[in-house]
N, CA and C atoms as a LAMMPS dump frame, in Angstrom:
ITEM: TIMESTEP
0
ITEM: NUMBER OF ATOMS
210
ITEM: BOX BOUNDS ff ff ff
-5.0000000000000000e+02 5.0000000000000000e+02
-5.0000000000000000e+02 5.0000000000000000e+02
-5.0000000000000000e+02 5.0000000000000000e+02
ITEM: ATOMS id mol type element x y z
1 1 1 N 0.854 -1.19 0
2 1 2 C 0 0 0
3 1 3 C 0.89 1.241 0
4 2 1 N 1.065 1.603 -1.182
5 2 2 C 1.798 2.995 -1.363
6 2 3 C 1.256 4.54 -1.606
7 3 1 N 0.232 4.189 -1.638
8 3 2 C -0.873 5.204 -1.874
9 3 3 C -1.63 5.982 -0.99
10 4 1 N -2.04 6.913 -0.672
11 4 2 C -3.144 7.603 0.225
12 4 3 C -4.061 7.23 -0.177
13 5 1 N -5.683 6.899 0.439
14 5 2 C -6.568 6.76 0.476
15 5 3 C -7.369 7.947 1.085
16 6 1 N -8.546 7.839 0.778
17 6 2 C -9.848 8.568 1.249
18 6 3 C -9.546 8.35 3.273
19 7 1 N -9.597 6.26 2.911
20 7 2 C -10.061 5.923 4.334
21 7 3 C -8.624 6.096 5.427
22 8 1 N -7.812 6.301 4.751
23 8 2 C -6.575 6.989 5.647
24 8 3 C -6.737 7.684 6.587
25 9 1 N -7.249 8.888 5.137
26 9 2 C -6.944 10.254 5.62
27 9 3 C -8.117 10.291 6.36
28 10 1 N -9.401 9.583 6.427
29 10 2 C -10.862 9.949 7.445
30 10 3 C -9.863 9.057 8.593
31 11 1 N -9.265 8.028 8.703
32 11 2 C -8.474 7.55 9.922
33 11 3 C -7.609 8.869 11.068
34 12 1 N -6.664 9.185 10.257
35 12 2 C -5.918 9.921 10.978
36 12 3 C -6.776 11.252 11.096
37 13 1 N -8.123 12.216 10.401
38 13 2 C -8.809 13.312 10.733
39 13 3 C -9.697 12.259 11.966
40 14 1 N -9.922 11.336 11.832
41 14 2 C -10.657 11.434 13.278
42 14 3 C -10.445 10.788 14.159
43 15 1 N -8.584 10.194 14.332
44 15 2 C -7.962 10.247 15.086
45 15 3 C -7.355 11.673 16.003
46 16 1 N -7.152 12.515 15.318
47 16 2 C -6.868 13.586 15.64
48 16 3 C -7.876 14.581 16.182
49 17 1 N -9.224 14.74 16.104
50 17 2 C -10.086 15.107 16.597
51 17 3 C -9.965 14.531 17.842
52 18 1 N -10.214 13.16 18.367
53 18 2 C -10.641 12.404 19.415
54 18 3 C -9.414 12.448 20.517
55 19 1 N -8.048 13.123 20.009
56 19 2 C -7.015 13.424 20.802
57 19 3 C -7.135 14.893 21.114
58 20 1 N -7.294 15.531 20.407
59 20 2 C -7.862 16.855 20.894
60 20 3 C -6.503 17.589 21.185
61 21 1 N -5.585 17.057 20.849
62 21 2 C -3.949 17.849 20.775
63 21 3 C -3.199 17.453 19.893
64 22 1 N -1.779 18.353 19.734
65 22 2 C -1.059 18.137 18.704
66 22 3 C -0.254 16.711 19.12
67 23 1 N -0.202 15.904 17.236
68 23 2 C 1.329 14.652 17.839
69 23 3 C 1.832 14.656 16.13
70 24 1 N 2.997 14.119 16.856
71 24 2 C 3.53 13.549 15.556
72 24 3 C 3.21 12.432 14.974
73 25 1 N 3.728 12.576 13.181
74 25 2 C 3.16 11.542 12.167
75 25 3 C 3.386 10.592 13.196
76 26 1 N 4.779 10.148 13.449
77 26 2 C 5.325 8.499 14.579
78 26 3 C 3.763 8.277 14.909
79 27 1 N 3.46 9.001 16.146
80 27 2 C 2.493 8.583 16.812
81 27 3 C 1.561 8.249 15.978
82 28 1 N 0.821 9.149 15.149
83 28 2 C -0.356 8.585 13.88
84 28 3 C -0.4 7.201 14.117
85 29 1 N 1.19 6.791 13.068
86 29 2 C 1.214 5.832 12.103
87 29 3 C 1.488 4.474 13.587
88 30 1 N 1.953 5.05 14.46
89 30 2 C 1.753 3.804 15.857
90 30 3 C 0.604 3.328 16.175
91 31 1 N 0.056 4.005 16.328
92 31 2 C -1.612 4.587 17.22
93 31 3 C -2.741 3.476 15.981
94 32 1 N -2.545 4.063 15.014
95 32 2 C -3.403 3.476 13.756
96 32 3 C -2.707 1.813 13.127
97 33 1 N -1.368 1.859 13.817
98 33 2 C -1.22 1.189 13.215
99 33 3 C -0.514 0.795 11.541
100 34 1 N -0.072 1.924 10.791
101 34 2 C -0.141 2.157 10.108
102 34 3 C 1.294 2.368 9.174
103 35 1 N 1.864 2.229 8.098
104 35 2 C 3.341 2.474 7.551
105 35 3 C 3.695 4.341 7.967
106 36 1 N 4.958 4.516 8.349
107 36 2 C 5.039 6.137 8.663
108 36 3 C 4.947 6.355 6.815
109 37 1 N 5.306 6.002 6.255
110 37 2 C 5.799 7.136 5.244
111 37 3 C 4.106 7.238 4.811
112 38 1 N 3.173 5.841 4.737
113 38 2 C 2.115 6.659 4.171
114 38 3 C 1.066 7.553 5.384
115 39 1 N 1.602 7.624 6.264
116 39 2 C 0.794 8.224 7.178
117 39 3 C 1.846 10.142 6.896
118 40 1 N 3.034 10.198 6.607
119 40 2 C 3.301 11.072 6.055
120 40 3 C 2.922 11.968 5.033
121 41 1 N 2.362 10.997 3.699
122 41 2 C 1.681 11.236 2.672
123 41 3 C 0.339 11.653 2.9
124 42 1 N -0.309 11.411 3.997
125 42 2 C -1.432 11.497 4.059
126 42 3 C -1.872 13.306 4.959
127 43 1 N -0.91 13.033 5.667
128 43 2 C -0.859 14.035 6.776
129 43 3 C -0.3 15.193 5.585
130 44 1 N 0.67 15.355 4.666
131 44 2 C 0.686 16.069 3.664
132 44 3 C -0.45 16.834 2.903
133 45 1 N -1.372 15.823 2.254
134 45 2 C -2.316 15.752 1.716
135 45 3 C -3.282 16.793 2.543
136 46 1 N -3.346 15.898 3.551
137 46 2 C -4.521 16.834 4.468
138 46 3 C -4.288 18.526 4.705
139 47 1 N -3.028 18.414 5.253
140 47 2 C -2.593 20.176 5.174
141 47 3 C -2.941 21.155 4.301
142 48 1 N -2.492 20.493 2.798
143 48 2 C -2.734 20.946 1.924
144 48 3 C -4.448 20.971 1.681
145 49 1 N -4.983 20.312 2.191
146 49 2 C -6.613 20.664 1.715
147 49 3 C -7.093 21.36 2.774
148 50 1 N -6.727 21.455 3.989
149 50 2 C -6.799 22.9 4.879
150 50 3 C -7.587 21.82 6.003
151 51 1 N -7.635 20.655 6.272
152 51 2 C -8.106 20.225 7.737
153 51 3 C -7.15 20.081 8.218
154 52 1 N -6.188 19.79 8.34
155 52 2 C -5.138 19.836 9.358
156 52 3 C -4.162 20.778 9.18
157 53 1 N -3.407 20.592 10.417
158 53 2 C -2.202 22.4 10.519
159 53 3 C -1.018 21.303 11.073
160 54 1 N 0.064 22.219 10.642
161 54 2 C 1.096 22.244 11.646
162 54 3 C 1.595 22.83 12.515
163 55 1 N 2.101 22.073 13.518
164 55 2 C 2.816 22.919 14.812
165 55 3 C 3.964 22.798 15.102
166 56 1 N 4.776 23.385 15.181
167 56 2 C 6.341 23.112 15.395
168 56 3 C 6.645 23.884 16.686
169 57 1 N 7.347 23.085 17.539
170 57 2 C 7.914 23.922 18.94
171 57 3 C 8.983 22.47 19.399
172 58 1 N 9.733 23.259 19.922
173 58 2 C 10.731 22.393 20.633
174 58 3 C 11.842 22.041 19.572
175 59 1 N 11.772 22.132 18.28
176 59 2 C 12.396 21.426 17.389
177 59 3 C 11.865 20.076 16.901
178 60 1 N 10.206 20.066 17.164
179 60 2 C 9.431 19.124 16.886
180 60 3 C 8.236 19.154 15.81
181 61 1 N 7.808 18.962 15.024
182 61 2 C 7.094 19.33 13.884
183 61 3 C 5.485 18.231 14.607
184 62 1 N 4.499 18.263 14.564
185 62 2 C 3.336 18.445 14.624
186 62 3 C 2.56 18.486 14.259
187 63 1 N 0.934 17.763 14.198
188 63 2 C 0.008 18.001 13.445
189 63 3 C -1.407 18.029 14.332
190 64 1 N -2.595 18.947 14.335
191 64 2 C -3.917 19.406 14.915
192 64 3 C -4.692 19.302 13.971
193 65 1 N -6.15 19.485 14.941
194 65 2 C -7.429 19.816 13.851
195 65 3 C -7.256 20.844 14.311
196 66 1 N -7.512 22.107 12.855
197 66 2 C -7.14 23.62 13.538
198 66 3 C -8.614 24.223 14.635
199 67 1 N -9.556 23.745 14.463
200 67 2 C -10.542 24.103 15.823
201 67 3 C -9.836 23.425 16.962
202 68 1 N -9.517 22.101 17.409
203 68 2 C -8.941 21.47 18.927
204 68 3 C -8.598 22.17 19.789
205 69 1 N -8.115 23.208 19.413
206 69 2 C -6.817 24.071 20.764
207 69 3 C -8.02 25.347 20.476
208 70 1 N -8.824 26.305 19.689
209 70 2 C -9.711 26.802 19.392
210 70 3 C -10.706 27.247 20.887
C-alpha cells in the first residue's frame, strides 16, 4: 500500500479530533497502526486541503485539527 486513500486520511482526521492535541506523524502511524511514510503522505495531503495544521515547537514538527486548541 503505497498510496493515500480517502479511508486513511478519514483515519488519521478522526484520530486527531478524538485526541484533541497536537502529535507527531510516529504517533499517527503507531496509534493506527499504520506504515510512517504513508501516514506522512497522508498528513501532507490533508494540510494541503486545509483540515489539518502544523505545529512546530521544541524542534518538533506536529500536526492538529485547527478548531482542537480553538
Amino acid at each position: 500500500m503505497s498510496e493515500v486513500t480517502e479511508e486513511v486520511k478519514q483515519q488519521i482526521l478522526e484520530y486527531l479530533k478524538k485526541v484533541k492535541r497536537s502529535v507527531t506523524s510516529r504517533d499517527i502511524a503507531k496509534t493506527l497502526k499504520l506504515d510512517k511514510k504513508i501516514v506522512d503522505k497522508a498528513v501532507n495531503v490533508l494540510v494541503n486541503e486545509g483540515k489539518i495544521e502544523w505545529v512546530s515547537f521544541g524542534g518538533e514538527t506536529r500536526v492538529k485539527v485547527p478548531e482542537a486548541t480553538e
